[in-house]
N, C-alpha and C positions, 0 to 999 in steps of 0.2 A: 502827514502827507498833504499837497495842496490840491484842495479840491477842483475839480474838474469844472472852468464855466460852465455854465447851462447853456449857450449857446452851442458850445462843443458838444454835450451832452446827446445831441439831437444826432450830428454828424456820427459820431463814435458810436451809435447805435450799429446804424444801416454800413459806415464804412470803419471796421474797428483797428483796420492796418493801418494807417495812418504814421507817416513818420515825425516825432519831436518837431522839424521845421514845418514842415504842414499844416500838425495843429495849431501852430503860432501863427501862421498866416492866417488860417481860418478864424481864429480866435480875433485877430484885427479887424477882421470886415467889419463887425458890430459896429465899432466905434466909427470907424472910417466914414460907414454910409449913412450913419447919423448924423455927421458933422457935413458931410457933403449935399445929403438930402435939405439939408435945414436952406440951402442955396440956392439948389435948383431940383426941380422934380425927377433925381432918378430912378427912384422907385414908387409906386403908388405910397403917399403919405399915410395909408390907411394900414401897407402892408409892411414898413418900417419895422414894425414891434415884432413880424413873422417873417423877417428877412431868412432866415436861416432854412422854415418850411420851404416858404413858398417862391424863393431863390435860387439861396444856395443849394438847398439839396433838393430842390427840383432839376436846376443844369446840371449834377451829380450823378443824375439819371442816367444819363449819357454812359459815364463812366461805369456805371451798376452794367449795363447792355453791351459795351465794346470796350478796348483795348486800342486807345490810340498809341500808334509804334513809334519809340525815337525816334528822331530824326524829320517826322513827318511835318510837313508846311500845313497847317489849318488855319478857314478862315472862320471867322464870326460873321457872320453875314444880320445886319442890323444888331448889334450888341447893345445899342440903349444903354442900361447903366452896367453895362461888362458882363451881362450872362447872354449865355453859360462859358463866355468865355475867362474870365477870372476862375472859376471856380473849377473850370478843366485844367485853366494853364497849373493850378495851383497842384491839383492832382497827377498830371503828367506834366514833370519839370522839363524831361529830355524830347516834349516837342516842338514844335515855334506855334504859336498862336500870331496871328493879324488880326486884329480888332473892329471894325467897319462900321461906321455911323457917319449919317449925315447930317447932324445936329452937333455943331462944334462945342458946345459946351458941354454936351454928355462924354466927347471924346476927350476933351480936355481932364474932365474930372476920374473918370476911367485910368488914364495916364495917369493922372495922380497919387492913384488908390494903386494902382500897380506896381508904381516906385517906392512908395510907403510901404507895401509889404514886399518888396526884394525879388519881387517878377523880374528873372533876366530873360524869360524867354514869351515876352509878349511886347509887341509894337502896336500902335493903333495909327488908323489914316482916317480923316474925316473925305468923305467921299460917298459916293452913290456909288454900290456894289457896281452896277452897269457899267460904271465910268471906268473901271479896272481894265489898264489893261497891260501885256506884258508882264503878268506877274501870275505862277501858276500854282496848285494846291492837289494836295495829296488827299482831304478832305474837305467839305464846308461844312459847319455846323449854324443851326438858326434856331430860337425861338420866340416862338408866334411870332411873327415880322411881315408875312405874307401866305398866300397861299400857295400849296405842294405845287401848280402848277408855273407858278410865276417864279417862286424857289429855286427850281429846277432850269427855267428858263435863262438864271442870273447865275447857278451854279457854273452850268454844264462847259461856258466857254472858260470858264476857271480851272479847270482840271487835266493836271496831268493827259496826253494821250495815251499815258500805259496804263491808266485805271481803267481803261474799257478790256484791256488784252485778256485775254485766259488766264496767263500765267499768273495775275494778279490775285486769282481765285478770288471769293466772295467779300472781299473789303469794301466796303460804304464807302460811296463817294460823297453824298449828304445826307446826314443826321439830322433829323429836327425835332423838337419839341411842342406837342399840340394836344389840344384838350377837346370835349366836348364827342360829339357825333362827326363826325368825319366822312360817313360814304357819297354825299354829295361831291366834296371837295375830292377826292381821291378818285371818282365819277367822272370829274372833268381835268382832272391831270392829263387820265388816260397812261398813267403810270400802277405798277405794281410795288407800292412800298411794303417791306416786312413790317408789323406792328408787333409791338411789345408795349403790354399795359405794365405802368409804372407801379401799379398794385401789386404786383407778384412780387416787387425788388421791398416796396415801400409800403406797408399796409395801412396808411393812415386815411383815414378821411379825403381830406384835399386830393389825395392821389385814386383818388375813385375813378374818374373819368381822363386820366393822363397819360397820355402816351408817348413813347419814343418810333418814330418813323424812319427808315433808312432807304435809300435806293443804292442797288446794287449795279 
């Protein structure tokens, strides 16, 4: 029987449904963002060898917390080197990811990594979230990129106006990913995001003080 990368290892723990394609894709990334990284700084050089921790199934988090639905339009709002959107699009194949960075060469290489592993349902634009416009989303997703208040500020013209309705019941309009102490920042939102500490999903160390934020 062939043994299961150690990269995979990690994933298959916390997410063990996983379909044959999936783990192939995921199984990719290693390589990809090594050859990529050696080019240009996508990921902290330091954090290269713990892609998979402190990554990929950090943006996975997401997916541990919610259920994004076919069909759904999401964006990445600053993605840097493709998280957490590679690693959602990868997870949910039937919904469209936008990719968003204003650093043309992280989007360039993003593109890259996403056609090398057989992403059909992820497009990236090099742009400032701000500058969007005429184009609307059923979700944003972000990690660390800004704060919840300025987040929110670059969301909200992005969105659906049926996400605010009733009928829509409780679906996140943005997802983000944030660490440390937070009631300062959440303090001057003047917003009420649900928190989910990533330690419940993910009980390792690094996920000590990590969280998944949503606003409803």
């Amino acid at each position: 029987m062939e043994k299961t990368p150690p990269q995979l290892e990690l994933i298959n723990r916390f997410l063990p449904d996983l379909s044959a394609r999936q783990k192939e894709q995921f199984a990719s990334l290693g390589r990809l963002y090594e050859i990529w990284n050696a080019r240009i700084n996508l990921v902290s050089r330091a954090d290269i060898s713990n892609l998979y921790e402190k990554h990929v199934l950090h943006s996975l988090g997401i997916a541990m917390t919610f259920k994004i639905p076919a069909g759904y339009r999401v964006i990445d709002i600053g993605t840097g080197g493709g998280f957490p959107g590679i690693p959602l699009a990868i997870f949910f194949p039937d919904a469209n990811f936008l990719l968003v960075d204003s650093i043309g060469k992280k989007i360039r290489a993003v593109s890259e990594i996403s056609e090398s592993i057989g992403l059909t349902n992820v497009t990236t634009m090099q742009t400032r979230v701000e500058h969007i416009q005429k184009q609307y989303f059923d979700l944003a997703v972000s990690r660390a990129v800004a704060s919840l208040k300025t987040l929110w500020l670059w969301t909200k013209p992005l969105l659906h106006r049926t996400q605010f309705n009733a009928g829509k019941g409780r679906t996140p309009a943005l997802i983000c990913l944030k660490g440390g102490n937070l009631d300062n920042e959440i303090r001057e939102s003047r917003l009420d995001p649900d928190i989910t500490p990533l330690e419940r999903f993910i009980p390792l160390a690094y996920f000590h003080d990590k969280f998944v934020l949503s606003i409803i």
